[in-house]
N, C-alpha and C positions, 0 to 999 in steps of 0.2 A: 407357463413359459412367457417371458417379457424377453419382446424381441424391437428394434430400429427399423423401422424400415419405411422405403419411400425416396424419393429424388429429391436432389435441390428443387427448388422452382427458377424458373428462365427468370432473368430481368427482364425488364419493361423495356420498351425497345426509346422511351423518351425517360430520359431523368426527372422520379415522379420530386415535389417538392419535397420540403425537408419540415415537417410539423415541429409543434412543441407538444408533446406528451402530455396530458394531464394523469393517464395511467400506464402503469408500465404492462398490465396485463386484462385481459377482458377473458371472462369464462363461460362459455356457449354449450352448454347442457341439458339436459332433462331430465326435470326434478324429480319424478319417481320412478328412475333409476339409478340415479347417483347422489343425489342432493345432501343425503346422510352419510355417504359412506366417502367412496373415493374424491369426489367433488369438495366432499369438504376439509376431507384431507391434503388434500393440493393444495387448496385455500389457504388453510391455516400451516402450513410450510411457505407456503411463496409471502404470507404476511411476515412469519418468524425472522424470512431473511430479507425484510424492510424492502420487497418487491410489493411496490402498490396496486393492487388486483382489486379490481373492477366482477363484485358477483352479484347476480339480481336475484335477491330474497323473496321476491314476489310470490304467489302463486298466480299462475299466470290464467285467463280468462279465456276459454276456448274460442277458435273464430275468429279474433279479435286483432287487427294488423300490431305489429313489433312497434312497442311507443317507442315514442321520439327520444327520452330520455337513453334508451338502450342504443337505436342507431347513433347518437352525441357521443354515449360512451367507447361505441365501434370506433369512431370517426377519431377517438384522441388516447385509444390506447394502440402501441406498441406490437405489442405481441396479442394474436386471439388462441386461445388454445379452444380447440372445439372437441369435446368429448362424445364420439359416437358411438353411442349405445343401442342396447335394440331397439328401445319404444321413441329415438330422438327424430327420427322423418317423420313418428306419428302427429307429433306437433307442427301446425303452419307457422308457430314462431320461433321456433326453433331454424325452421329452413328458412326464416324471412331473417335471423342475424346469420344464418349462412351466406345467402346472397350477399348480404353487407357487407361482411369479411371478405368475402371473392373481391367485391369491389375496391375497396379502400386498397384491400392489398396490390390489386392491379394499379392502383390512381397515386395511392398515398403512399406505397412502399411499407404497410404494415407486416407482418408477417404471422402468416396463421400456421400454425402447429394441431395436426391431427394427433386425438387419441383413440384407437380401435377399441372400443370397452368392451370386451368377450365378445365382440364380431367379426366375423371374418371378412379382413382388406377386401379379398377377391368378389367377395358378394355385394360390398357396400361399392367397389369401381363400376361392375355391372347391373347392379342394381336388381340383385337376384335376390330368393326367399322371402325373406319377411322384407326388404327393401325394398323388392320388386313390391309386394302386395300394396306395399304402404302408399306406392307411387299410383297403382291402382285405383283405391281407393280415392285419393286427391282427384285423379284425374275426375271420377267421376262427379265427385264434391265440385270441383270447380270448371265443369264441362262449356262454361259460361266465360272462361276464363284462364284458356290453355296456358295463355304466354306465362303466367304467373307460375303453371307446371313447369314448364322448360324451363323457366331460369330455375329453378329448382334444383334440378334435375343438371343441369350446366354445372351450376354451381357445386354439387353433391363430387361430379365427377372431376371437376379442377379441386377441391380439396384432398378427395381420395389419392391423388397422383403426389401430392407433397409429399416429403418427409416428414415423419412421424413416430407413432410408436404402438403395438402391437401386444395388446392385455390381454394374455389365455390362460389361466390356470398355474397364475405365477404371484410372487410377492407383490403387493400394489406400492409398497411402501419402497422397492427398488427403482420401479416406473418414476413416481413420486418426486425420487432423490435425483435422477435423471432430467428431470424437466427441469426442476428447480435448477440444479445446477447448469442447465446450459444459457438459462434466462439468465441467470446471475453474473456468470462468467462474462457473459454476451454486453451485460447491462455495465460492467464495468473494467471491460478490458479498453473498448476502445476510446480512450484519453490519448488527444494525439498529443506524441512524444514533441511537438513544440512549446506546450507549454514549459514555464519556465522553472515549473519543479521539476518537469521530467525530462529535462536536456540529458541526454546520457543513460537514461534509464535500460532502453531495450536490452543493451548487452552485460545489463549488471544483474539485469532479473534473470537473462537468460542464463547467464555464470550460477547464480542463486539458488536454479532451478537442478543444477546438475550435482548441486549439494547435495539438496533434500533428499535423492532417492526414494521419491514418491510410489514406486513400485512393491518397497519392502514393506513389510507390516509392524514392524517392532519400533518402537518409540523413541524417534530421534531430535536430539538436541544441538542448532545449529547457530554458532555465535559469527555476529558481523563487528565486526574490529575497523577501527581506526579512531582517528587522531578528531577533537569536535570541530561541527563544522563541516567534516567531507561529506555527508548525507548518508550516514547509517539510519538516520530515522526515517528520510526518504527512500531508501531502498527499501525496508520492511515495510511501511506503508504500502507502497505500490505494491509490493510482491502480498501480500498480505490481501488485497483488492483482489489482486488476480487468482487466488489457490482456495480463497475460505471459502468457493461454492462446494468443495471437494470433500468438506468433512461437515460432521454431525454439527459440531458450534465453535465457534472462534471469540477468542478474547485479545485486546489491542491494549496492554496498561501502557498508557503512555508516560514519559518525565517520571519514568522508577526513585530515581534518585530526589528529586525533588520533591513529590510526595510521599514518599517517606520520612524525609525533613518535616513537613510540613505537618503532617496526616498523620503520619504510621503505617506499619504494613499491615494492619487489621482492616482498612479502608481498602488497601490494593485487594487483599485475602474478598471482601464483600464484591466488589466488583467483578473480581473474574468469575466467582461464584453466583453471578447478579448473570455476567454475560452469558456464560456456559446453562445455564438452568433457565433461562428467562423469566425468572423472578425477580421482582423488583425487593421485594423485602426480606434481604437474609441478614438473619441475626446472627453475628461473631462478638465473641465480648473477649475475644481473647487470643494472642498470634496459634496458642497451641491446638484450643477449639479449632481454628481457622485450618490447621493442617487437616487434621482429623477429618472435616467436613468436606475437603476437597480430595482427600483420598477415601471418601467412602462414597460420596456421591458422584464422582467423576470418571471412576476408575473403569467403569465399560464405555467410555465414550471417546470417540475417535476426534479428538479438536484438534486447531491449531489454536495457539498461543502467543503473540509478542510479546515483551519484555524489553521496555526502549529503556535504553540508558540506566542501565545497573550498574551497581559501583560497588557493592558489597555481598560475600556468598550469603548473609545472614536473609539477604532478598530473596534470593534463590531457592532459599533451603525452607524459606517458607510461600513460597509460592508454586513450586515447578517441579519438584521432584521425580525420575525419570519412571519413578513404579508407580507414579498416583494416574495417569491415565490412559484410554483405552488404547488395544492394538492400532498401529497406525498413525498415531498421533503424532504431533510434528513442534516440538518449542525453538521461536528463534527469538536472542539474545542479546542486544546490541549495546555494546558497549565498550571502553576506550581502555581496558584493562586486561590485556593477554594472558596473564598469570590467573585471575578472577577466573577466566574462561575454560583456562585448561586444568583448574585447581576443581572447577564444580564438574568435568568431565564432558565437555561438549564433543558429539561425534566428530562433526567436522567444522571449519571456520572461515569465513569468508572474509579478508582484509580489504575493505575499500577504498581503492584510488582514486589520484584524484584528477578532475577533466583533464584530457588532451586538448590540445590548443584550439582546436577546431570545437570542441562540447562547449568548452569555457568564453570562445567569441561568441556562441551562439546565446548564450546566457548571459551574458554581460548585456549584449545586443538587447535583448527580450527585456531587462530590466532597464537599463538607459533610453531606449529610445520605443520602446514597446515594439520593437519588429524585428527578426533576424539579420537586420543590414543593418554596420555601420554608416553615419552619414563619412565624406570623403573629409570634412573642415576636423570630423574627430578622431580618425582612422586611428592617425599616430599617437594623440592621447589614450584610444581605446587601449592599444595594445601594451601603451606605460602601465593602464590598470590592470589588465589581463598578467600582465608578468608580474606586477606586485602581486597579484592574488596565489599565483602559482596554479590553480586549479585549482584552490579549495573555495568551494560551492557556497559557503555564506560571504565570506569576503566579497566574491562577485556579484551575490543579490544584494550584500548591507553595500560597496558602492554605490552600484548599478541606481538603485533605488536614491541612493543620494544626488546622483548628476543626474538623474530624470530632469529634461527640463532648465538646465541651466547652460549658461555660455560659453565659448570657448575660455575665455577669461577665466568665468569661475573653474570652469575644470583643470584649469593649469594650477590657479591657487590651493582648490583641494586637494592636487596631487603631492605638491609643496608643501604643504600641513603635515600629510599626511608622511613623508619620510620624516619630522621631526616628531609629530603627534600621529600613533595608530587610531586608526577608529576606534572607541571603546568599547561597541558592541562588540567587533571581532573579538579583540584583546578579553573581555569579560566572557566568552564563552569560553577560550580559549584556555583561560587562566583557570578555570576549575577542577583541570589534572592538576596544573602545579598547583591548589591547594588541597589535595591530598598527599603531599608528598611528606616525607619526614625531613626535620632538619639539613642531615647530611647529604641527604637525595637531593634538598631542593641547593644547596652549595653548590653541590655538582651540574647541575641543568643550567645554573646561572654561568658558569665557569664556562660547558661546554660553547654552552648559547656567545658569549662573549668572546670568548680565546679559541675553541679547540673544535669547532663545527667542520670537516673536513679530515680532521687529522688521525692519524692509526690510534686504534683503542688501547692497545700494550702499553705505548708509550705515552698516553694521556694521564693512563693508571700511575703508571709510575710517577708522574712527575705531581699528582695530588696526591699520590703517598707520601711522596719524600716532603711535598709544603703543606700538608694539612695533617699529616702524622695518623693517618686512618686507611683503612683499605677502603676503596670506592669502587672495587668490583660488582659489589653485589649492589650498589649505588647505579650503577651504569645499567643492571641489568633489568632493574625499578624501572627505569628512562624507557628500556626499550619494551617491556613488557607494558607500559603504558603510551604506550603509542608516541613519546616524545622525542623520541631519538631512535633513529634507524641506523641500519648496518649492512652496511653494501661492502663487503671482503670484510678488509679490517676496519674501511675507517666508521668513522661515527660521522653519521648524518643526518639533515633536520631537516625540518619543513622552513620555508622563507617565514612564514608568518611564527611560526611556533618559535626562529630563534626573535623575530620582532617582539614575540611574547616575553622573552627574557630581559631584551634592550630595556622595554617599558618599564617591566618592574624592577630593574635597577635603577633608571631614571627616577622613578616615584618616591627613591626612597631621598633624592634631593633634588627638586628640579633648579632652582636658582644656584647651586655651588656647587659644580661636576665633584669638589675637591673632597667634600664630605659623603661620597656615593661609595660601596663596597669593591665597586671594577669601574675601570673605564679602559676604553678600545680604541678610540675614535684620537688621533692626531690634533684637531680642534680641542678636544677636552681636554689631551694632557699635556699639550704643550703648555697654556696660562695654567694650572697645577704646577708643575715644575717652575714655572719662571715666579711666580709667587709665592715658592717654598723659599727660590733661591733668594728672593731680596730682603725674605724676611730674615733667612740665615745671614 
């Protein structure tokens, strides 16, 4: 039976200081009782999940005080897990990195994590049976040298009281999964949400979270939608940090679509197979080998999976399919194509929005001036950028990033620019929906983007059937299924930057002679059109 048990430990009643880690874990055991079995199975799980663990290979020399190198290693790792087992008081240096652990912990805010290793708590706090004998026996070894007993013995009885964990005639490898994951968890959840990727984050992961249904055991696939730019790739990251202590192995394919382009999916097929297996060298020589090998070797393992930025089911179908892996397992999907999502059967789907006014000041802020406050000479410029951006989360960092550092002047001229010139990098993220679109799709987005943003859907249709001689219903449904055009009752609606997106590439296609462009909107444009038609008539 593997059982929890044990108390917090009280804080220090002085805020101890705040180290730099050289390890994130130190292992305090007794090598001929664990050193082979369970000790080094912890080992090699907390290394699997890139927790750098601190173990002494040594065999250790009886008598002999805890070198220096081992107290160093106490002094700058994180976490101590101390595995007590029956023969670990038999050792003086085993209790001599106990004492250090007591201490750091009380000094430096380490935190030490007991393991019960088929001993019982209640003997190891009193210090009865073979603990009690063990302490005897010291005493008498060091009758020359009590004090050295009692911190011992202090020390034995402040770890016993911690929280912990309780090894009797149970899975070791559930204990195992258990520590690893609360180290893990612990080691990477707490990223304060000021930084400037995770403005916004706490309540998109927590929305995220009530997708997944991490309770149930059967294997779900869960897609994040939207438009590029709002930070579907930042929400899987994060969430993705916070969940994969949870399962067997996780894999992160980042830019699906891009390497793809680039690579091929037999490259994507090696890697998740690379990440999942922790083998460096797997041989795929072919997308169909590649399925095969990941539905034979996968398929009792409980992972999670991302999938950034998909644009095609042929990704999907060769990477993720819902029967290649084990109970429990979890694929999430992210990507800018609603139909893609609901076409490969995703359980459920997450749309993400984009900041409120308050997430978007704060980011803008963190990128402009590197602090949460705007300065008061920028207030009013900040908020021109903040509404150009609408809350979409690149726009705000590719600014932000740009007026780091520059004048009130220059930010009035940027801002200038930028209603006749979009930034390119927005516009080029942006614009790789509309190049997947088909001819009549992309008429239509230019159309909307230019004339008809706002206006009822019925009557938009109609009126590009009767002037373009085609039905653009299922044009419009393209739009919205890819995140381009939304639908609030009837009318059709768009993101500020996404119809920006459309200005541009009608712009592009004449910047010097509005007259030779496919639409124009703007009163400036078509009045010299007109008055130029007319003198030449």
């Amino acid at each position: 039976m593997i059982t929890q048990i044990g108390v917090p430990s009280s804080p220090s009643s002085s805020s101890p200081p705040t180290p730099r880690w050289t390890y994130d874990v130190f292992l305090s055991f007794r090598g001929e009782d664990t050193r082979t079995n369970f000790t080094d199975f912890l080992y090699t799980s907390l290394i699997q999940k890139g927790i750098f663990t601190f173990r002494d290979d040594e065999e250790l020399e009886r008598g002999k005080p805890i070198a220096p190198k081992l107290s160093k290693a106490i002094e700058a790792s994180r976490y101590v897990i101390v595995i007590l087992s029956r023969n670990y008081l038999n050792s003086t240096w085993c209790l001599d990195e106990l004492v250090k652990a007591v201490e750091c912990m009380n000094l430096m805010g380490q935190t030490v994590l007991p393991v019960f290793y088929h001993v019982d708590p209640s003997e190891v706090r009193k210090q009865k049976a073979d603990f009690g004998e063990a302490f005897s026996k010291h005493e008498e070894a060091f009758k020359d040298n009590k004090q050295s007993v009692q911190r011992w013995r202090d020390a034995l009885t402040q770890v016993s009281n911690l929280s912990g964990w309780h090894l009797h005639d149970g899975y070791e490898s559930k204990v195992i999964q258990d520590i690893v994951g609360k180290i893990f968890t612990e080691l990477n959840q707490p990223i304060s949400s000021v930084s400037t990727d995770l403005v916004g984050m706490d309540s998109r992961v927590k929305e995220m979270l009530s997708c997944l249904d991490m309770g149930l055991h059967k294997v779900c696939v869960i897609g994040i939608l939207g438009i590029g730019g709002i930070g579907k790739t930042t929400v899987a990251r994060v969430f993705y940090e916070r969940i994969c202590a949870q399962f067997e192995a996780c894999s992160f394919l980042a830019n699906v679509r891009e390497v793809t382009e680039k690579q091929g999916l037999v490259d994507l097929q090696k890697q998740l197979l690379s990440d999942i297996l922790l083998e460096s060298n797997v041989n795929v020589h072919n997308i169909y080998q590649g399925i095969s090998l990941i539905r034979q070797r996968l398929h009792t393992k409980m992972v999670l999976i991302i999938l950034d930025d998909v644009d095609t089911v042929e990704q999907l179908e060769a990477l993720c399919h819902h029967s290649w892996f084990g109970s429990g397992s979890r694929i999430i999907i992210t990507s800018r194509d609603e139909h893609l999502l609901s076409t490969f059967g995703v359980n459920k789907m997450y749309k993400v929005k984009e900041l409120n006014d308050s997430e978007a000041v704060k980011l803008f802020s963190w990128k402009a001036f590197k602090k949460d406050q705007v300065g008061e000479s920028f207030l009013k410029l900040s908020k021109n950028v903040v509404e150009y951006a609408s809350g979409l989360p690149l726009a705000l960092t590719v600014l932000g990033s740009f007026l780091f550092g520059k004048s009130v002047e220059q930010w009035s001229s940027a801002l200038d620019r930028l209603k006749e010139n979009p930034d390119k990098g927005i516009i080029d993220v942006l614009k790789v929906s509309f190049d997947t679109l088909q001819v009549t799709e992309k008429k239509v987005f230019l159309d909307i983007a230019c004339f008809f943003k706002g206006e009822d859907k019925d009557r938009v249709a109609k009126i590009l059937e009767s002037g373009c001689r085609y039905r653009p219903d299922i044009d419009i449904k393209v739009l919205i299924d890819k995140s381009l055009v939304t639908l609030v009752g009837r009318k059709l609606c768009m993101h500020d930057l996404i119809q920006e997106l459309g200005w541009e590439i009608v712009r592009r296609e004449c910047h010097e002679d509005p007259g030779k462009r496919s639409r124009l909107w703007l009163p400036k444009d078509i009045i010299p059109v007109l008055v130029q038609n007319k003198v030449r008539n």
